[in-house]
N, C-alpha and C positions, 0 to 999 in steps of 0.2 A: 672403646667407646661404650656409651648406653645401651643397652638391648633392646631391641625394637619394639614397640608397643604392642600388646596384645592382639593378634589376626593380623599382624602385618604381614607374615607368613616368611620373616627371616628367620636362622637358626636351626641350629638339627640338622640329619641327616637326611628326615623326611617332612619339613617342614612342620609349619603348627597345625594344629587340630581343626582352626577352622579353617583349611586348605582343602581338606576334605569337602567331598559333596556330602548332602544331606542329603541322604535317601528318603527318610519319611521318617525312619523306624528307632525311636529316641523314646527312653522312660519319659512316666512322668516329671513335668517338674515343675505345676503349681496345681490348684485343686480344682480347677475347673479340666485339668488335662489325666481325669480320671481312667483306668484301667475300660475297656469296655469289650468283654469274651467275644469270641468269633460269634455273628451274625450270619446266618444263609440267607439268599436271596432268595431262593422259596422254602419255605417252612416244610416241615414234612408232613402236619397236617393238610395244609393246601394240596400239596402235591395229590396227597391219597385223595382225596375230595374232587379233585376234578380229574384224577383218573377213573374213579368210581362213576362221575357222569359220565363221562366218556362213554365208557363201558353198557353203563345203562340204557343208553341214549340210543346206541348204536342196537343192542339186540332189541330195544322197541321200534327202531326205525324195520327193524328185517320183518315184521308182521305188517306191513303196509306197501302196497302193491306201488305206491308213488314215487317211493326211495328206492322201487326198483330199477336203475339206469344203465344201459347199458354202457360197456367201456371197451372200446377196441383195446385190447393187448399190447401192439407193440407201444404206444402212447404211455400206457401205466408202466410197462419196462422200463422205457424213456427218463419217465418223470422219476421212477425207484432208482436208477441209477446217479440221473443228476443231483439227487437228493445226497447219495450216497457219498459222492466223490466232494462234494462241497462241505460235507461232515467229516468227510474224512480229513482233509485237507487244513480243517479249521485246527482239525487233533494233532494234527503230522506239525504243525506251525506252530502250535502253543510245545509240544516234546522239543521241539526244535530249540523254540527259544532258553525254553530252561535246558538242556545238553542232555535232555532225557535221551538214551538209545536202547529201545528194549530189545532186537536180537544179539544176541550173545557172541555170533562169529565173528563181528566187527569190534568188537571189544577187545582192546590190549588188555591181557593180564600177567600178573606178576608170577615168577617163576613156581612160587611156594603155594598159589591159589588152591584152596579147599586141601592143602595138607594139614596136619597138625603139626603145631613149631617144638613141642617139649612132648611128642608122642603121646600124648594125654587120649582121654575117651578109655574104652573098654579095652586097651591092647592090653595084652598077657594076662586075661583076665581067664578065669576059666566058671565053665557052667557048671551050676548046680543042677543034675537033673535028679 
């Protein structure tokens, strides 16, 4: 019979092309769907600039007896931990998602890992002293 009309997704082993999802990440492919380099969401200018007030802000606040408050302890512990664990957590779940695993014992490796396969590097080499 005829072959199926284009995206009808008969034929092949693995179907046709538009079968596939469309992730996002496709060339250009008319002139308005121009190339445009990675963007950061904060510039490193900024950054520096409001770390700078930061900073400044904070050693003119320590000459004025007003900003001086006092803080029970365990409360700042408190609030330094929950800080902590809700950062950490946000980090644990972005590795996660991508299969990031950074310690090493839980990692299957392959027999030959950190060998050389043709003895290559400086073996049977000898020093000139």
């Amino acid at each position: 019979g005829p072959p199926p009309p284009p995206g009808a997704g008969g034929g092949g082993v693995g179907g046709s092309l538009a079968d596939d999802e469309d992730d996002g990440l496709s060339l250009p492919t008319s002139g308005s769907d121009e190339y445009r380099p990675f963007a950061r969401r904060l510039p490193e200018f900024k950054f520096w600039l409001s770390s700078t007030k930061g900073l400044l802000s904070s050693i003119a606040m320590t000459f004025f007896s007003v900003f001086d408050v006092p803080v029970f302890w365990p409360i700042l512990l408190l609030y330094f931990v929950t800080l902590f664990f809700f950062t950490m957590k946000r980090q644990v779940m972005h590795m996660v998602k991508h299969r990031y695993v950074p310690i090493s014992w839980g990692k299957v490796k392959s027999k030959m890992a950190g060998r050389e396969k043709y003895g290559g590097g400086m073996q049977g080499q000898r020093r000139n002293d």
